[in-house]
N, C-alpha and C positions, 0 to 999 in steps of 0.2 A: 504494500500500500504506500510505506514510504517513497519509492523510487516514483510513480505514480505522480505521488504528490511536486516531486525535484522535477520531473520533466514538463509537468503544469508548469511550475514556477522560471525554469530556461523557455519555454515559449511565451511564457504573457512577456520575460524580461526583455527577449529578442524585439516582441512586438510594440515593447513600450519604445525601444529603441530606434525604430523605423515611423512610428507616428509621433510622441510629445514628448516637454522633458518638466510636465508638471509634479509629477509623482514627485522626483529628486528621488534622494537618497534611501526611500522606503523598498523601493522596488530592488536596489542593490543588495540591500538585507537579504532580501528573499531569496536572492539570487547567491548568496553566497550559505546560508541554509539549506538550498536544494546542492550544491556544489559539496559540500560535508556531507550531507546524507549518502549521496553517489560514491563518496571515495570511501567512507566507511563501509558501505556494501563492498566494495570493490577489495576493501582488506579484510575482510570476514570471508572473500571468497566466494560472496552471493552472486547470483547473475543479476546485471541491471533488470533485464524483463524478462516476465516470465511468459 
C-alpha cells in the first residue's frame, strides 16, 4: 500500500511541476516521503509493485 501511496505522491509532484508553483514547499515534502518509502522497500528487498 505504501509504495502505492510514493508513486501517487512522484506523479501529483511531476504534475505540480509542469503546471504551478503555488503549492511551494509542501508538495517537496511529499515528494521526498514517497522517495524514503521506495528506498526502504528497496533495502528490505521488497519489490516496488506488486
Amino acid at each position: 500500500m505504501l509504495q502505492y501511496i510514493a508513486i501517487i505522491l512522484i506523479i501529483l509532484w511531476v504534475l505540480w511541476l509542469v503546471s504551478s508553483y503555488t503549492i511551494g514547499g509542501f508538495i517537496h515534502i511529499l515528494l521526498v516521503i514517497a522517495i524514503v518509502i521506495i528506498l526502504i522497500r528497496i533495502i528490505k528487498g521488497d519489490k516496488i509493485v506488486k
